[in-house]
C-alpha positions as CSV (number, residue, x, y, z in Angstrom):
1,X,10.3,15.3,-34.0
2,X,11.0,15.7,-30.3
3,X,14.5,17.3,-30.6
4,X,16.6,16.4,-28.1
5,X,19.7,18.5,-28.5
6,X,21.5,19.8,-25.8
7,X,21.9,24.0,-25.2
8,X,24.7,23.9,-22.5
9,X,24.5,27.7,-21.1
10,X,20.6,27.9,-21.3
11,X,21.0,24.4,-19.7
12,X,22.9,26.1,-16.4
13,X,20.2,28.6,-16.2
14,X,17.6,26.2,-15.9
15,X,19.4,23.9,-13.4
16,X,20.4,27.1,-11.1
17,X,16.4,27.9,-11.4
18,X,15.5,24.2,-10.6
19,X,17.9,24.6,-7.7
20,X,16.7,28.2,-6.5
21,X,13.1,26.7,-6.3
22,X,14.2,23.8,-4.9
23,X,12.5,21.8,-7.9
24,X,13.1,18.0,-8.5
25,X,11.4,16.5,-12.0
26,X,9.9,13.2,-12.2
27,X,10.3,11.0,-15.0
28,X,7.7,9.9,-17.3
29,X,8.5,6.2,-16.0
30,X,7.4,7.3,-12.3
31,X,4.1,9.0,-13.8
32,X,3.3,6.0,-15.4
33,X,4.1,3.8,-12.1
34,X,4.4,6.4,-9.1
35,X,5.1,3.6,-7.1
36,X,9.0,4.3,-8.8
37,X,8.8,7.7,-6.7
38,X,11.2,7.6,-4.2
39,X,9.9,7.7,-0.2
40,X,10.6,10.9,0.8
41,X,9.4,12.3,-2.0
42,X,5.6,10.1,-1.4
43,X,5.9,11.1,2.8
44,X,6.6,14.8,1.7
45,X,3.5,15.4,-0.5
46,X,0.8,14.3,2.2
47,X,1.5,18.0,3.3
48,X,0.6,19.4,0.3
49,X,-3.0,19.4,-1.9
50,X,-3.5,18.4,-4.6
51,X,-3.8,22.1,-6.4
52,X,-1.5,23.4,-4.2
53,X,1.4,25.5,-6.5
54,X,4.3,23.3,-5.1
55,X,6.9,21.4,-7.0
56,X,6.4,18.8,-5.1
57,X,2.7,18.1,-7.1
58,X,4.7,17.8,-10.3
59,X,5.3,14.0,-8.7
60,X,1.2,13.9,-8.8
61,X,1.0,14.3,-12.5
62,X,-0.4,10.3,-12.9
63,X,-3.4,8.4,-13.4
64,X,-3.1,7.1,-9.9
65,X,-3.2,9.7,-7.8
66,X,-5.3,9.0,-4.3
67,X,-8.8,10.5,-5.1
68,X,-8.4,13.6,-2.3
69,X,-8.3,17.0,-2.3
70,X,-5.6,17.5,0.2
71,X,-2.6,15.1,1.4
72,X,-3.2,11.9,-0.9
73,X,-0.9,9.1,-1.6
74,X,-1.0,6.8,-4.8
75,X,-3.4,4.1,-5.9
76,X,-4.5,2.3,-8.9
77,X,-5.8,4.2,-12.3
78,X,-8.6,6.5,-11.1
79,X,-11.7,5.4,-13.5
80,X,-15.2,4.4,-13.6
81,X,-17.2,1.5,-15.4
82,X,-20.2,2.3,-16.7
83,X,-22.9,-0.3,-16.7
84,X,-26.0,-1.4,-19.3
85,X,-28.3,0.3,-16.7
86,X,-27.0,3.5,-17.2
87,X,-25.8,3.1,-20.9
88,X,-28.6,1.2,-22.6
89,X,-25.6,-1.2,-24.2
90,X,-24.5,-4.5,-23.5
91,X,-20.2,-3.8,-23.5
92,X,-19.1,-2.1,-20.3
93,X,-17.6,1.5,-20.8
94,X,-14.2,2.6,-18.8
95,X,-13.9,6.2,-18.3
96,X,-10.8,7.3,-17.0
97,X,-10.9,10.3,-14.7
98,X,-9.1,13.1,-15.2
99,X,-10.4,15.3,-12.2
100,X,-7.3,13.5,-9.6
101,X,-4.7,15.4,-11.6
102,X,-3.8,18.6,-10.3
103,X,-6.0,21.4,-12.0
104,X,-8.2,18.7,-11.9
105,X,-7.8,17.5,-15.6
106,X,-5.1,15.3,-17.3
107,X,-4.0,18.1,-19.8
108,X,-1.5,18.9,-17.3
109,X,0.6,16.0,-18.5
110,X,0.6,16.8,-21.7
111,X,1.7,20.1,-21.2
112,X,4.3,18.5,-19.6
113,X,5.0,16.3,-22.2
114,X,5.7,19.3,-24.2
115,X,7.6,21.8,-21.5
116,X,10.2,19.5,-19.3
117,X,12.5,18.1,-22.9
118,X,13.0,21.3,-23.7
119,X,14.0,22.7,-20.3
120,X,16.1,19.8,-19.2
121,X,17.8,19.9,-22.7
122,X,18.4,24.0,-22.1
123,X,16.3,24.6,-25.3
124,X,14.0,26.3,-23.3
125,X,15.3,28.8,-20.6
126,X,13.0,29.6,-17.7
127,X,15.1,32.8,-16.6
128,X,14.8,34.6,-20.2
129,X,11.8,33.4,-22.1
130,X,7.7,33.0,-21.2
131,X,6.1,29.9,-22.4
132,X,3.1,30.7,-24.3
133,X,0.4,27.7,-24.1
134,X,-2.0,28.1,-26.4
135,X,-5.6,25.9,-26.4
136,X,-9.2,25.8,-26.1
137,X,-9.1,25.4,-22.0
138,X,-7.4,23.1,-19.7
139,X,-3.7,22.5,-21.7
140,X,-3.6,26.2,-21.2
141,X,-4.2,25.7,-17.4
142,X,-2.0,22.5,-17.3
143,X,0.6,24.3,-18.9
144,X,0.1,27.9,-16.7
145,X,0.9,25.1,-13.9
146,X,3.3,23.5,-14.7
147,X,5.3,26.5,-15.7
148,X,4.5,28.1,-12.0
149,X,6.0,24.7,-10.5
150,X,9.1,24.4,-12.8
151,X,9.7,28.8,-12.2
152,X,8.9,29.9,-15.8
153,X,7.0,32.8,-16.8
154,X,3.3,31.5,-18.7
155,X,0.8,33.1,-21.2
156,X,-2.3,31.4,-21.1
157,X,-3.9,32.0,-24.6
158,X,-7.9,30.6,-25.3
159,X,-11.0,31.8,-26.6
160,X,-13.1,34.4,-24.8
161,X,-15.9,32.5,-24.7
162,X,-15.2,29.7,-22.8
163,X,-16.5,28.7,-19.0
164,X,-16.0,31.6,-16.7
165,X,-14.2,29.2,-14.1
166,X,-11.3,28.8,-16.6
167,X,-10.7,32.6,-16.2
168,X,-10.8,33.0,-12.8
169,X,-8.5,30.1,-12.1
170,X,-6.2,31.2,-15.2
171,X,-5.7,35.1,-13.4
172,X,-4.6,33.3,-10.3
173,X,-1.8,31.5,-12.1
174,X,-0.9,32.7,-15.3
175,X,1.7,35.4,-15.7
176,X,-0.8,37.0,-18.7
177,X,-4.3,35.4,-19.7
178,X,-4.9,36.4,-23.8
179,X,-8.3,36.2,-25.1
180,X,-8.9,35.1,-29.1
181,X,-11.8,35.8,-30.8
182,X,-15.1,33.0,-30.3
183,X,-15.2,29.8,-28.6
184,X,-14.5,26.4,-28.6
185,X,-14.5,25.8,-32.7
186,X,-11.9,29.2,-33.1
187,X,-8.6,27.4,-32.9
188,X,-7.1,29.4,-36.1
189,X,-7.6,32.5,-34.0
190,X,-5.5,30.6,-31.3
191,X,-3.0,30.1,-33.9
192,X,-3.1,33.5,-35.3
193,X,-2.7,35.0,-32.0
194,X,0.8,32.3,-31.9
195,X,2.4,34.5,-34.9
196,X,1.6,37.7,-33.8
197,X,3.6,36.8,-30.2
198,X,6.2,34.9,-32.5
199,X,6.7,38.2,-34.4
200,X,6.6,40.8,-31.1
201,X,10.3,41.0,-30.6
202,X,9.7,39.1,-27.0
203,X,11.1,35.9,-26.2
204,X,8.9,33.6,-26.2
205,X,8.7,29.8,-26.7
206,X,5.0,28.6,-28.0
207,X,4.3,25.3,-26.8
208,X,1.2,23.9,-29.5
209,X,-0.3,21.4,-28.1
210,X,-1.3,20.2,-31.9
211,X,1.6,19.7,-33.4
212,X,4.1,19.0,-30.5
213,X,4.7,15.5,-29.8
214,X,5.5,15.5,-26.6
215,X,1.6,15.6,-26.2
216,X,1.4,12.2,-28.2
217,X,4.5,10.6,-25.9
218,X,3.2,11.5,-22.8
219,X,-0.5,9.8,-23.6
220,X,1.6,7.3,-25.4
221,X,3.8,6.6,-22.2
222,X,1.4,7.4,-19.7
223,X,-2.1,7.2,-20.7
224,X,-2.2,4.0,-22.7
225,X,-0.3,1.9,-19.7
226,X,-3.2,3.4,-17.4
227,X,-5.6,2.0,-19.7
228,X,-4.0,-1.2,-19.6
229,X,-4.0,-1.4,-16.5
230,X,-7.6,-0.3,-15.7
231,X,-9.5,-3.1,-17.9
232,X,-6.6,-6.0,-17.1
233,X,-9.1,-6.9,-13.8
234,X,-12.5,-6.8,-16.2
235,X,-11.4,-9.2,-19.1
236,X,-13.1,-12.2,-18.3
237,X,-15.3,-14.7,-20.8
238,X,-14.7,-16.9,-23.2
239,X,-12.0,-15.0,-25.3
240,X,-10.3,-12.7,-22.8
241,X,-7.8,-10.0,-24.1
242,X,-10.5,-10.2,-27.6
243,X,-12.8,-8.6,-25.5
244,X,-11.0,-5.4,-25.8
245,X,-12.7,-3.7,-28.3
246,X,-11.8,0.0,-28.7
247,X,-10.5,3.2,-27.6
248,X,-12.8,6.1,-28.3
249,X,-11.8,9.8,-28.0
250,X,-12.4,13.3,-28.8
251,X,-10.0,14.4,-31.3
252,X,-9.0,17.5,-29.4
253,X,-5.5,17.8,-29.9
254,X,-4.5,14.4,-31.1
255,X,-2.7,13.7,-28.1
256,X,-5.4,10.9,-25.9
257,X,-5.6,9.4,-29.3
258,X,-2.0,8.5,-29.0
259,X,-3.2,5.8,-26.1
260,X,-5.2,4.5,-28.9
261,X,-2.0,3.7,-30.7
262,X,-0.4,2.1,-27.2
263,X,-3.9,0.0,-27.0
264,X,-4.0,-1.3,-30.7
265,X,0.0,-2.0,-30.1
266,X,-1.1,-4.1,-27.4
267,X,-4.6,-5.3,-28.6
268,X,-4.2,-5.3,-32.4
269,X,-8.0,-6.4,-32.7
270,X,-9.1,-3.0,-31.2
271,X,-10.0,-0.3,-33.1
272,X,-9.8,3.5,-32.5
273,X,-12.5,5.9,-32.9
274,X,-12.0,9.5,-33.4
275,X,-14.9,11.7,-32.2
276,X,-16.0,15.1,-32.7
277,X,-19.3,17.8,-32.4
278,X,-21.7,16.4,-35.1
279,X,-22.3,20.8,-35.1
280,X,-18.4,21.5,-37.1
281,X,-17.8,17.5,-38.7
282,X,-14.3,18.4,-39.8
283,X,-13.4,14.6,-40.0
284,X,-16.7,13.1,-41.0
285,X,-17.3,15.6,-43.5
286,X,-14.3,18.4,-44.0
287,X,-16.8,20.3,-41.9
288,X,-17.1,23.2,-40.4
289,X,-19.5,25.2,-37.5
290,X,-19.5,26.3,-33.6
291,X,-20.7,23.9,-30.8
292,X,-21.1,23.7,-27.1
293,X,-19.0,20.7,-26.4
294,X,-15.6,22.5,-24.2
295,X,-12.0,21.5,-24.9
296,X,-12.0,19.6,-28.1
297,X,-11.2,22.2,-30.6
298,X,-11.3,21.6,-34.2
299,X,-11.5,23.2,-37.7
300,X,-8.6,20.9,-38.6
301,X,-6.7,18.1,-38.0
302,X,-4.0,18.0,-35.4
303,X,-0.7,17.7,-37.0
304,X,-0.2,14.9,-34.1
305,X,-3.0,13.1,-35.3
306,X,-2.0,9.5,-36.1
307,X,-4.9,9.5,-38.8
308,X,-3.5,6.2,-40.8
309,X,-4.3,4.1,-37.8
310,X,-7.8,5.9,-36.9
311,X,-10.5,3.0,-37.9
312,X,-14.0,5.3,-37.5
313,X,-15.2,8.8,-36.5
314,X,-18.0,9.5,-34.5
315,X,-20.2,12.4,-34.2
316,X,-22.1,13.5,-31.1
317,X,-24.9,16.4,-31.4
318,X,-23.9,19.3,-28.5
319,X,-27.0,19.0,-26.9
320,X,-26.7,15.3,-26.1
321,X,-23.7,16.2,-23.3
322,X,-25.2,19.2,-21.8
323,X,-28.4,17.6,-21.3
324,X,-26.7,15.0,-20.2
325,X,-24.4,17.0,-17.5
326,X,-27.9,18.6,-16.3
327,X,-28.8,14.6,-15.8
328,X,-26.1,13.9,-13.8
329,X,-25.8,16.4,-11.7
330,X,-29.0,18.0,-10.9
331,X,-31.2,16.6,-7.8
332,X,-34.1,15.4,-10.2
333,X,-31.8,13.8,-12.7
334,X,-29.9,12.2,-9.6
335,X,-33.0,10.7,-8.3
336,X,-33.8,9.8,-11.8
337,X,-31.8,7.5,-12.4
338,X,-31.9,6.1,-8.9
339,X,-35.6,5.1,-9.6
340,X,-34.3,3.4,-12.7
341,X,-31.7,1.1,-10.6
342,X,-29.0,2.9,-11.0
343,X,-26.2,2.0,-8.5
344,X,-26.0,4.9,-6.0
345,X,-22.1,5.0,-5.7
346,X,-22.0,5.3,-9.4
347,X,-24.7,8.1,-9.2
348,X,-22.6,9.8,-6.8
349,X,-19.3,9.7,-9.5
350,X,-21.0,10.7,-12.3
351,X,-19.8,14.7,-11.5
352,X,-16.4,13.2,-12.7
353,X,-17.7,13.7,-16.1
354,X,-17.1,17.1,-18.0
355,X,-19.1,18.5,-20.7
356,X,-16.5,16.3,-23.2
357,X,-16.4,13.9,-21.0
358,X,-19.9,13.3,-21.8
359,X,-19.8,13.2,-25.2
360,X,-16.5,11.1,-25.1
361,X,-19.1,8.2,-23.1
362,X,-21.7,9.2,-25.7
363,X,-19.2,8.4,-28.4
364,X,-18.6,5.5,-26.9
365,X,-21.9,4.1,-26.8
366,X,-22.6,4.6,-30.8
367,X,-19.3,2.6,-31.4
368,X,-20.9,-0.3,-28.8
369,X,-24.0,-0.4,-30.6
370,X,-22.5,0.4,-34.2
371,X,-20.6,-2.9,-33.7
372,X,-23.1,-4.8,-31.8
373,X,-20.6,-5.6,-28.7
374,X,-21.9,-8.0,-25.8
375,X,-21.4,-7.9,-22.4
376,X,-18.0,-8.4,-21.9
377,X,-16.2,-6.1,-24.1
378,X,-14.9,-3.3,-23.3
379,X,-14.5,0.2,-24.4
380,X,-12.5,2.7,-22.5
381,X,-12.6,6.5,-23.2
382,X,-11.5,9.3,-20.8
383,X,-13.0,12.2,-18.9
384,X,-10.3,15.0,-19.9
385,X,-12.0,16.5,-16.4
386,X,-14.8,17.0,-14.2
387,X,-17.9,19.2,-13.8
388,X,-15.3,21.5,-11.3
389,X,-15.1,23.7,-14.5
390,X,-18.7,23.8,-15.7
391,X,-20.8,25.2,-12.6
392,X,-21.4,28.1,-14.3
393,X,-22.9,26.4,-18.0
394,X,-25.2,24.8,-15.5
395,X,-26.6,28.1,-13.8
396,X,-26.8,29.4,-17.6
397,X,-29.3,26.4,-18.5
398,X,-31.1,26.8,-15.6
399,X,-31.6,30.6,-16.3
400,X,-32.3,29.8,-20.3
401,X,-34.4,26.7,-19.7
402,X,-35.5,26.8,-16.3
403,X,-35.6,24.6,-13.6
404,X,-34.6,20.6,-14.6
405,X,-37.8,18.4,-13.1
406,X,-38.4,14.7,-13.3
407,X,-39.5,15.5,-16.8
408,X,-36.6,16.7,-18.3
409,X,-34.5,13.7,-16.7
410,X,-36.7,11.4,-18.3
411,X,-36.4,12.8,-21.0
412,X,-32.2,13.7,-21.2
413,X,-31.9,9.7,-20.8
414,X,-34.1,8.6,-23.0
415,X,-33.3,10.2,-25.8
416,X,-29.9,11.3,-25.6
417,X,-28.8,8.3,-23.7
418,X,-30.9,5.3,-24.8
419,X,-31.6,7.0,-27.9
420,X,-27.8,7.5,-29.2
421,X,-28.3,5.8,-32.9
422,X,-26.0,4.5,-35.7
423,X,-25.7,7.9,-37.6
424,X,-23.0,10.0,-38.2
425,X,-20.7,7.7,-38.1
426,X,-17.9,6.4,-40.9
427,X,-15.4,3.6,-40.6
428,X,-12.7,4.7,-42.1
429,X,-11.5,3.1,-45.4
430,X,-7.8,3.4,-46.6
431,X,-8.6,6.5,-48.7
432,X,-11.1,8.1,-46.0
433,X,-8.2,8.1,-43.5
434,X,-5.9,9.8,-46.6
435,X,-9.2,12.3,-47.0
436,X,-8.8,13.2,-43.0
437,X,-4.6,13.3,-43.3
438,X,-4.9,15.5,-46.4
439,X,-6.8,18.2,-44.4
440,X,-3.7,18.6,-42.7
441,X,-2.1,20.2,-45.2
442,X,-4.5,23.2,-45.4
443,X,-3.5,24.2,-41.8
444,X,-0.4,23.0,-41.0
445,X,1.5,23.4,-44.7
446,X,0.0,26.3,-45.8
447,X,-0.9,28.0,-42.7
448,X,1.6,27.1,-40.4
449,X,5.3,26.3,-41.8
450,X,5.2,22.4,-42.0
451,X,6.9,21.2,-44.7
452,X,5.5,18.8,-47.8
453,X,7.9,16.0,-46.8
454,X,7.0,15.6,-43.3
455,X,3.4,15.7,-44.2
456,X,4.3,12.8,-46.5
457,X,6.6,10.9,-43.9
458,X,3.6,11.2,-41.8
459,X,1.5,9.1,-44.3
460,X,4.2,6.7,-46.3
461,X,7.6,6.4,-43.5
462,X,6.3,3.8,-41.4
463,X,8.7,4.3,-38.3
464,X,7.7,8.0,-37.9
465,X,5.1,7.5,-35.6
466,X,6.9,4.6,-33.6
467,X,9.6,6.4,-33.2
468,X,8.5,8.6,-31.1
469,X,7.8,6.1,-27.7
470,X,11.4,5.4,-28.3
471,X,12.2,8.7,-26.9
472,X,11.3,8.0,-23.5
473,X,13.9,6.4,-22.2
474,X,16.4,9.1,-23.1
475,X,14.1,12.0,-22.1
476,X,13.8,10.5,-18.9
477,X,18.1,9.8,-19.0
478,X,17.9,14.0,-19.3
479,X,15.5,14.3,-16.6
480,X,18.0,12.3,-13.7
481,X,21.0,13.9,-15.3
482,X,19.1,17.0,-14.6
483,X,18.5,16.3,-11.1
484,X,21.5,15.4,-10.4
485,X,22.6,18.6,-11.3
486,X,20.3,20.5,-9.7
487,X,21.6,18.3,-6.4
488,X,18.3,18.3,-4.3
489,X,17.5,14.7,-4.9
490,X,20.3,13.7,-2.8
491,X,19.7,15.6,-0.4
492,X,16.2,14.6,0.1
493,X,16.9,11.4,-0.1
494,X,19.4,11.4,2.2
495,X,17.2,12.8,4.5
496,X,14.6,10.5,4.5
């Protein structure tokens, strides 16, 4: 699934690229703990910011990156808990933050995921071929910047009608921006566009963030440790560990679910919820329709989509997150929910939640209340990124709907916050989670050159999907034999 096979000459060219850039690759071990990354490395990048198109900020592709702009070391897992006050549940809900990865969402890594095998294997070579990142948003930006760092030429492919900040970031980094058809529910367009480059005659490598798993083993490897990690300090009570309850996440991709798997390895209690716009309920319904809710495509099921160990889907209604971004960011929603005792620190973060952030933490509190959870459990979901990419959907509102007053705050928490109830929602029975995996076979079989016998390993072999964590150590074996070649490592570390 993650071939591994070495390609000696396109190997070369990549190293003498790596070399000529003066690039050095971290391994997915150091992104999980940067505290791995060597010295130098760590004294070199407080010269550098955080979006800054160096190869250096390939080291800062973590969960634990200092929470600066400009010239930050490493810390612990950058998240947030969100409290009763503010949720209108008992269990505490952990959002991690994706905003301290450069481009300012965690998508970056899984673009990664997908890129780095293949060019330390010489599968992919930087000084012949483009990489052609298609997606809904920020995987197309993660992978535009990643390719910049590593020297490969990028094509940025997403719908037309997503927020205008994507663009203008996207034409300051990407080698080509391509525009599909729609918005965020149009992901066969994105596909379609996929085999019209495949069949252009140019050279170019399509890394499909829904059906590579290098996406799942980096949130595998990466993400789910972070988890770990951030609720360790906040298990307390009379049961401890029991008190993690879930992992709840957009379905997007497939690829943050794959933390969910990490968790439920590690907590085997837990459960994971997938969650989607209640406005196209592919999974809750084999649904279909067009929604507001930015960067969690669907019309299908991600071919990386562990579905057999998916316990529930949740829907969320689009207007509940962008009245809820309007909440948290606007002055009378800020002072809002300071009158209401909200902790002004916490008030102050809440800008680290993007439009699917939102929903993500909406999710999250319909799978608190669905299963009655008290007040220490724990739920963690994650802000894929911040409101950095969503100025402009708030200037719309304000221009459609006019100004936001005390009103309309009272109103956004009440009802979509403290009135988030117990429908549209399914746990998943043994043959619901076959009725999701099934769906696959309409895109990915028919559509898109999967074969009927994976589909079936997928559902019947039970080491295909824990097979793939086991890649890690040898990626990361390619990844220091790579450095090694290129020879800057040394050098850097002799240099101190």
């Amino acid at each position: 699934m993650i071939d591994l096979t070495v390609n000696e000459q396109r190997l070369e060219h990549s190293v003498a690229r790596a070399r000529e850039r003066g690039i050095v690759i971290p391994t997915l071990a150091q992104m999980r703990d940067p505290s791995l990354v060597p010295e130098p490395i760590r004294r070199r990048l407080q010269g550098v910011g955080l979006w800054d198109l160096n190869p250096l900020n390939l080291f800062r592709i973590t969960w634990k990156n200092e929470p600066t702009a400009s010239g930050g070391g490493f810390n612990g897992v950058n998240h947030i808990v969100l409290p009763s006050e503010l949720t209108g549940v008992k269990a505490r809900i952990v959002v991690l933050a994706g905003k301290w990865f450069p481009t300012g969402a965690h998508k970056v890594g899984a673009a990664f995921g997908c890129l780095v095998p293949r060019l330390v294997t010489g599968q992919f070579d930087p000084t012949t071929q483009k990489a052609a990142w298609p997606s809904t948003g920020n995987y197309c930006r993660g992978g535009a910047y990643d390719s910049a760092l590593l020297g490969c030429a990028s094509i940025a492919i997403l719908p037309e009608g997503m927020s205008r900040e994507r663009f203008e970031w996207l034409n300051s980094v990407a080698g080509e921006v391509i525009k599909t058809p729609g918005t965020e529910s149009n992901v066969k367009e994105i596909f379609d566009k996929c085999w019209e480059l495949r069949q252009s005659g140019d050279d170019i490598v399509i890394f499909n963030q829904f059906d590579e798993f290098g996406n799942y083993l980096w949130h595998y490897s990466v993400t789910g440790p972070a988890i770990e990690e951030a609720i360790s300090p906040l298990l307390s009570g009379p049961r401890g560990e029991r008190h993690v309850k879930g992992v709840v996440m957009a379905t997007g991709s497939g690829g943050t679910l794959a933390s969910g798997d990490y968790i439920k390895a590690r907590y085997p209690w837990a459960r994971i919820a997938a969650s989607e716009a209640l406005e196209c309920p592919t999974l809750l319904m084999n649904g279909f329709g067009d929604h507001r809710i930015e960067g969690i495509g669907d019309k299908h099921v991600p071919w990386i989509h562990n579905v057999k160990n998916t316990d529930m889907v949740v829907a969320v209604a689009d207007e509940s997150p962008m009245s809820l971004i309007r909440l948290f960011n606007e002055p009378a929603g800020k002072e809002y929910l300071a009158g209401r005792g909200i902790d002004a620190a916490l008030i102050d973060k809440l800008d680290l939640l993007g439009i699917s952030g939102a929903a993500n933490v909406l999710a999250a509190v319909k799978f608190a209340k669905h299963y009655e959870l008290g007040e220490h459990d724990l739920v963690v979901t994650v802000a894929t990124d911040s409101m950095e990419m969503y100025g402009s959907r708030l200037e719309e509102m304000r221009e459609a709907r006019g100004e936001f007053g005390p009103v309309d705050a009272a109103v956004a928490f009440e009802r979509h916050m403290l009135g988030q109830g117990l429908d549209n929602m399914l746990e998943l029975s043994h043959w619901d989670r076959k009725r999701v995996h099934n769906l696959k076979y309409y895109t990915w079989v028919e559509q898109q050159g999967k074969t009927y016998e994976e589909i079936q390993a997928q559902w019947h072999d039970e080491d295909y999907w824990e097979s793939i964590p086991r890649a890690m150590p040898e990626i990361d074996r390619l990844i220091s034999d790579f450095n090694d070649r290129v020879g800057l490592l040394g050098t850097i570390l002799a240099e101190g």
